[in-house]
C-alpha positions as CSV (number, residue, x, y, z in Angstrom):
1,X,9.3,10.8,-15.0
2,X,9.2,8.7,-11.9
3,X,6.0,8.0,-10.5
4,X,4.4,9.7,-7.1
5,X,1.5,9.4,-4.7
6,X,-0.4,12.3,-3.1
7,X,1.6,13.3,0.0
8,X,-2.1,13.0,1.4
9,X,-2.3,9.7,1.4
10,X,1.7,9.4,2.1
11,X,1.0,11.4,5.3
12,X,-2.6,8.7,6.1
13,X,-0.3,6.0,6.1
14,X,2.3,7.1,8.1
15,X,0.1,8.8,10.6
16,X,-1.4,5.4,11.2
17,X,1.7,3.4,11.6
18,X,2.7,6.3,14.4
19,X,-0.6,5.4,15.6
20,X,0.3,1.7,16.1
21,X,3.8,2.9,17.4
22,X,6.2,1.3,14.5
23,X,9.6,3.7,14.2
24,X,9.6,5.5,10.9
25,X,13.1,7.4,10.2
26,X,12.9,10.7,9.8
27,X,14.0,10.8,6.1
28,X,11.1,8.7,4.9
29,X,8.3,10.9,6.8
30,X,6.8,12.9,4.1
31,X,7.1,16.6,4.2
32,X,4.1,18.8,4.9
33,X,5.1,21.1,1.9
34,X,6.0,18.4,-1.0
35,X,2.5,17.8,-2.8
36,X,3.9,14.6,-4.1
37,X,6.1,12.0,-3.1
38,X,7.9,9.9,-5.4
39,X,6.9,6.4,-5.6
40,X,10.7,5.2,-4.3
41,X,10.1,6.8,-1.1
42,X,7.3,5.1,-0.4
43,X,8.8,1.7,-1.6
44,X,11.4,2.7,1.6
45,X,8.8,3.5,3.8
46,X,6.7,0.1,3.3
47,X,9.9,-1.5,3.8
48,X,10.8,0.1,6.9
49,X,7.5,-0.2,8.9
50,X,6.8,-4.3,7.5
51,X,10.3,-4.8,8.9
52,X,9.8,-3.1,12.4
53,X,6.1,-4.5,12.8
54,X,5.7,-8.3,13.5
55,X,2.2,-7.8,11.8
56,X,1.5,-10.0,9.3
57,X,-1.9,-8.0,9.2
58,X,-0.4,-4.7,9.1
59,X,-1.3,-3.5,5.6
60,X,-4.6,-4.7,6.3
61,X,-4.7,-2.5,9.7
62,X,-3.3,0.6,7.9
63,X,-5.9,1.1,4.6
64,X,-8.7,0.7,7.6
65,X,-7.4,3.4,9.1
66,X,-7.1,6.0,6.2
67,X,-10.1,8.6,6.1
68,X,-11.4,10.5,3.0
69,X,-9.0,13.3,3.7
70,X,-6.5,11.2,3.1
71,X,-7.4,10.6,-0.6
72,X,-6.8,14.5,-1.0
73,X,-9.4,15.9,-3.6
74,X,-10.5,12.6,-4.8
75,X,-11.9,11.8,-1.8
76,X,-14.1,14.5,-1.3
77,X,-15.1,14.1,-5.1
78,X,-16.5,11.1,-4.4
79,X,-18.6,12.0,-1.2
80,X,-19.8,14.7,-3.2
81,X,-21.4,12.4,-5.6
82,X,-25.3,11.6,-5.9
83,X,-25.3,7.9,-5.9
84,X,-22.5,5.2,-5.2
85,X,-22.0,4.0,-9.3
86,X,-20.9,7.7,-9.8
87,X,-18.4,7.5,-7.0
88,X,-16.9,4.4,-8.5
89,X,-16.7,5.7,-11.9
90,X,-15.0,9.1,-10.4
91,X,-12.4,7.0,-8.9
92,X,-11.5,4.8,-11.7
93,X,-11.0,8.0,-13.1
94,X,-9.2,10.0,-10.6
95,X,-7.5,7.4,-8.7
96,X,-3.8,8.5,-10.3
97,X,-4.1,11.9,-8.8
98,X,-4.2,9.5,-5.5
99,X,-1.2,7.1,-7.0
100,X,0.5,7.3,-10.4
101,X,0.2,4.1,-12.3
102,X,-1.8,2.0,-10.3
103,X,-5.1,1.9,-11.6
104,X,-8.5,0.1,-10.9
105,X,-10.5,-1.7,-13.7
106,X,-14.5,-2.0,-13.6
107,X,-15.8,-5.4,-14.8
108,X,-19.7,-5.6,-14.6
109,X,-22.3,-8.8,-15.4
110,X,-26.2,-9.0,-14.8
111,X,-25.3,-9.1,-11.2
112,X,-22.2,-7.4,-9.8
113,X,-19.7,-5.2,-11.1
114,X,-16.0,-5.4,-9.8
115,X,-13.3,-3.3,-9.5
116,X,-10.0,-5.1,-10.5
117,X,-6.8,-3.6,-8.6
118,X,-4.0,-3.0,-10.6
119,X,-0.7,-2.1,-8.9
120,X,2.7,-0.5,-10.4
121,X,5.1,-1.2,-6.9
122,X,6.8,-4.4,-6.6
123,X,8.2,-3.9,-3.0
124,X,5.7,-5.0,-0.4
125,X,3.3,-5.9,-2.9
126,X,0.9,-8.0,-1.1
127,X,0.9,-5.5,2.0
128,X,-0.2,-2.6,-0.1
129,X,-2.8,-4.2,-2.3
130,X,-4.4,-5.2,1.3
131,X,-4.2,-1.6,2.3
132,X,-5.3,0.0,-0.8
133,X,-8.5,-2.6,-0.8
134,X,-9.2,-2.1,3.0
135,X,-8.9,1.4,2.0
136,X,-11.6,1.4,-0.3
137,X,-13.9,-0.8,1.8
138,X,-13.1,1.9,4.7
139,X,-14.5,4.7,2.5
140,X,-17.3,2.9,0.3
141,X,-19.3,1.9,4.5
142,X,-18.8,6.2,5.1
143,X,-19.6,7.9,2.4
144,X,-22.7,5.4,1.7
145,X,-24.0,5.6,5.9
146,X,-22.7,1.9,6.0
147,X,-25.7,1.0,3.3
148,X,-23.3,-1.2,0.9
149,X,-20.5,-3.6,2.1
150,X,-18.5,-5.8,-0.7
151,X,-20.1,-9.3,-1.9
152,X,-16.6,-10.3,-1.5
153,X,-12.6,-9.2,-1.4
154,X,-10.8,-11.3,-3.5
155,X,-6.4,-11.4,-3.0
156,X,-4.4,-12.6,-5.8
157,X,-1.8,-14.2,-2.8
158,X,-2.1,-16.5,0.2
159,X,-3.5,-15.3,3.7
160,X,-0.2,-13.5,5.2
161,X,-2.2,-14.5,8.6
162,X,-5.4,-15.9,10.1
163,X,-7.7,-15.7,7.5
164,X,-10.9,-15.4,10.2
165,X,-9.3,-11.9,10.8
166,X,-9.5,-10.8,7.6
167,X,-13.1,-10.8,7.9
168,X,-12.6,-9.2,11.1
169,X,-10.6,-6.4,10.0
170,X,-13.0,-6.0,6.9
171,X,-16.5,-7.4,7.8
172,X,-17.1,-8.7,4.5
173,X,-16.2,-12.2,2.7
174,X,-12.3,-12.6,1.7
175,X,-10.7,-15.0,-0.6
176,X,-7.1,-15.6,-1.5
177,X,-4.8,-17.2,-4.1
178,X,-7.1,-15.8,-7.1
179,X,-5.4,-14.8,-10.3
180,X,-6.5,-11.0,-9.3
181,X,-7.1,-8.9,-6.5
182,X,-10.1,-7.2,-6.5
183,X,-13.9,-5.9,-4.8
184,X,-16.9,-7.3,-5.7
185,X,-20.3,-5.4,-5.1
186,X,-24.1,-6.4,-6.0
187,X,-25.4,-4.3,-9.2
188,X,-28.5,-2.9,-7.0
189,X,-25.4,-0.7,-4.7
190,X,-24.8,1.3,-7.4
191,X,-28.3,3.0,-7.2
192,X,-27.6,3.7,-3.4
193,X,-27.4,7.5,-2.3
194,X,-24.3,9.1,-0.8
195,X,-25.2,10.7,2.7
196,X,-22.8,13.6,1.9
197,X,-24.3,14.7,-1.9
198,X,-23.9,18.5,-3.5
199,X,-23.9,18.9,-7.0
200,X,-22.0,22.2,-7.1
201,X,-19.6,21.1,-4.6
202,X,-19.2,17.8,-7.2
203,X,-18.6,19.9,-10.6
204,X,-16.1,22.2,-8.8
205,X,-14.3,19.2,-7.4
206,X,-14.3,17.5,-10.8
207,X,-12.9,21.0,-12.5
208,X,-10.1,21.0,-9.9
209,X,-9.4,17.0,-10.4
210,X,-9.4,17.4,-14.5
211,X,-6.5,19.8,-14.3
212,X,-4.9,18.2,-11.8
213,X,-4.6,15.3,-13.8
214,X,-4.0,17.0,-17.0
215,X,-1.1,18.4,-14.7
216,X,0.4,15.0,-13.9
217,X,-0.2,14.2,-17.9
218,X,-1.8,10.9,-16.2
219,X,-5.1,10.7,-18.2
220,X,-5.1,7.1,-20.3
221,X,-6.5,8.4,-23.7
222,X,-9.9,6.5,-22.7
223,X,-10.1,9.2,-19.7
224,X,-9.3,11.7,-22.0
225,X,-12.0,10.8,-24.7
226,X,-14.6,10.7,-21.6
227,X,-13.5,14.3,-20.4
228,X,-14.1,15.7,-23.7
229,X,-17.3,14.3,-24.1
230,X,-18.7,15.2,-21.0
231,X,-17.9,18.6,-21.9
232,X,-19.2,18.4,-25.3
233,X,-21.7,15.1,-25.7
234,X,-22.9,16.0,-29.3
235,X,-19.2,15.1,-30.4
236,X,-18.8,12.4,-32.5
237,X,-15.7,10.3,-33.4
238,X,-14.1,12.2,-35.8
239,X,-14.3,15.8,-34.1
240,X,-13.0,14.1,-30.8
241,X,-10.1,12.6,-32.5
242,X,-8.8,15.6,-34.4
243,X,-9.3,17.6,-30.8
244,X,-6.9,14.9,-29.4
245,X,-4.7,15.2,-32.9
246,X,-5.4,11.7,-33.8
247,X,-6.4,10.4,-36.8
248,X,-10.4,8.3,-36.3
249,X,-9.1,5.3,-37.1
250,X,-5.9,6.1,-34.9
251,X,-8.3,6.9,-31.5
252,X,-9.7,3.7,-32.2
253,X,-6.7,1.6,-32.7
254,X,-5.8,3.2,-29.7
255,X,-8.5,2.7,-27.3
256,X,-9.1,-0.6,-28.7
257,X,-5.5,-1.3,-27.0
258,X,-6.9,0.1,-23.2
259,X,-9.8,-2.5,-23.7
260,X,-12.2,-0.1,-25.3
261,X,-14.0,1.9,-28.0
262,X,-15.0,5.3,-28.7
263,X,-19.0,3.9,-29.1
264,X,-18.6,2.3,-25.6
265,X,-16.9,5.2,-23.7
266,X,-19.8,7.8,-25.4
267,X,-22.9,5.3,-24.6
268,X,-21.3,4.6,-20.9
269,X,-21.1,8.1,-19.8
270,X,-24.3,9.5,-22.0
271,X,-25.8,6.7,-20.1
272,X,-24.2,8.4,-16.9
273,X,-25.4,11.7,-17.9
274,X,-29.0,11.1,-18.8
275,X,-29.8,9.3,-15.5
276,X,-28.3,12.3,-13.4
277,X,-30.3,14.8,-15.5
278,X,-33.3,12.6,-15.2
279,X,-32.5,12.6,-10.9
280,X,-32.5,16.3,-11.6
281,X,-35.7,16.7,-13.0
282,X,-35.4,18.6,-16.6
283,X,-37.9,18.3,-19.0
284,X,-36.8,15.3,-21.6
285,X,-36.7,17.5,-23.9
286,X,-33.9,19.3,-22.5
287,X,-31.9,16.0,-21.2
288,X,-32.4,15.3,-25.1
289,X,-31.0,18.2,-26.4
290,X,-27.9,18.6,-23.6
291,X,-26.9,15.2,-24.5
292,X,-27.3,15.6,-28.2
293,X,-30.3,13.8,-29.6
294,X,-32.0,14.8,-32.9
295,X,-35.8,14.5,-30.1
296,X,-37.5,12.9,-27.3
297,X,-38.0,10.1,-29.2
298,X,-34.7,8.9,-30.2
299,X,-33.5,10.3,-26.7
300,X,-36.4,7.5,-25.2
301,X,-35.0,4.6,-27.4
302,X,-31.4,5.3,-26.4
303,X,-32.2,5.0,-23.0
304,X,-34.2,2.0,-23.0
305,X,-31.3,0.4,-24.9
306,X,-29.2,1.3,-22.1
307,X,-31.2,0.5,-18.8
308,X,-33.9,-1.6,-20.3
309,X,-36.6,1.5,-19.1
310,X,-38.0,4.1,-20.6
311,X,-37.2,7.4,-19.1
312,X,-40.4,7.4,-16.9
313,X,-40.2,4.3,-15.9
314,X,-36.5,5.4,-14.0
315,X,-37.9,8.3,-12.9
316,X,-40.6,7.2,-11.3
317,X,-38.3,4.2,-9.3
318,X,-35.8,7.0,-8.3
């Protein structure tokens, strides 16, 4: 099947390019009642608007101008989250409920993490990558009260103009002609709170996103192995597979080929888990047993493993 967007973020787009008073035909503006729109119709629209508008800027312009809303469920998923690291990891995996087969990739050192942008269009490539990154700049300033800003933007293509106004547009460092396009941002951001948190409103959101992609049959397996588990966190390898009708060493063939394991996935988001029960306040004996440990003890061990802290030491700095 054909790939599509969110007519959400179909509709963000051309609302600003209306804004900026660049002629759209009336056969590419998305309709109201269409939840999707298929990725060829947005290939037409880019084309339309880059033609009409002498701004070699323009995709730049246009992601700055895109609000949550515009991100349809995903958006307000992540604004519902506690702290900024669980927003990005929500997005990595929601963003094909935003836009089917484009994708963004975490990379993370002792310092930063970065989120790697991987597109699936070909037509006005470099004009959508800067909108999709500007985009994402856009959102990370609201939802964290302007608190964290990017170390740095990198482009995978030359300037298309000035590249002072880059910075401009973006207020944060940009580079260009890298072999990637992607957002950098220092290790210590991910601890920062969202100015918009709820927990219920989070888990609801999440429910609704889970069979929404499950509905577009977009999960990678890796996604799939990470929803399962943060249902059920006692699984092990073996009980996962066969729920996904996989052999074990089949799952981790498989995963092996999306740049992962099954140990990896399960220690990331147990990791994940603990630290929002911890923020929660349950007694370690109870984050123990929810996330599947034989006692405190081997919960405590775990965790210092992960975060180089014990349990009490992160509680006490959050």
């Amino acid at each position: 099947m054909p790939h599509t967007i969110t007519v959400h973020y179909a509709q963000g787009i051309l609302q600003a390019a209306q804004r900026l008073g660049l002629p759209v035909p009336v056969e590419l503006q998305a309709a109201s009642l269409e939840p999707r729109i298929p990725l060829q119709r947005q290939d037409a629209f880019w084309e339309a608007i880059c033609t009409a508008s002498g701004d070699p800027l323009l995709g730049l312009r246009l992601g700055a101008a895109l609000q949550v809303g515009h991100l349809d469920m995903v958006g307000a998923l992540l604004m519902s989250c506690e702290r900024y690291g669980e927003a990005l990891e929500a997005l990595l995996e929601y963003f094909p409920i935003i836009a089917e087969g484009s994708e963004f990739q975490r990379e993370q050192d002792a310092t930063q993490v970065r989120l790697v942008y991987r597109p699936s269009y070909a037509v006005r490539r470099e004009e959508r990558v800067e909108a999709a990154l500007a985009s994402l700049v856009h959102l990370t300033r609201w939802i964290t009260g302007d608190q964290v800003r990017p170390q740095r933007l990198a482009l995978g293509h030359a300037a298309r103009g000035e590249p002072s106004r880059y910075a401009e547009v973006l207020q944060c460092p940009v580079s260009f002609d890298g072999t990637e396009s992607s957002l950098s941002f220092a290790l210590a951001d991910l601890d920062v709170p969202l100015i918009q948190a709820n927990a219920l409103m989070r888990e609801h959101l999440r429910a609704l996103a889970d069979a929404q992609l499950e509905r577009l049959g977009a999960q990678s397996l890796a996604a799939r192995v990470q929803h399962l588990l943060r249902q059920h966190p006692r699984w092990g390898k073996e009980r996962v597979a066969d729920q996904l009708e996989l052999s074990g060493r089949h799952l981790n063939r498989k995963l092996a080929d999306e740049g992962t394991s099954f140990k990896l996935l399960r220690e990331e988001l147990l990791h994940a888990m603990a630290e929002q029960l911890l923020r929660e306040n349950p007694r370690l004996s109870e984050v123990a047993e929810r996330l599947g440990f034989s006692d405190e003890s081997a919960f405590a061990k775990a965790f210092r493993r992960w975060s180089g802290m014990t349990p009490g030491q992160f509680r006490q700095g959050h």
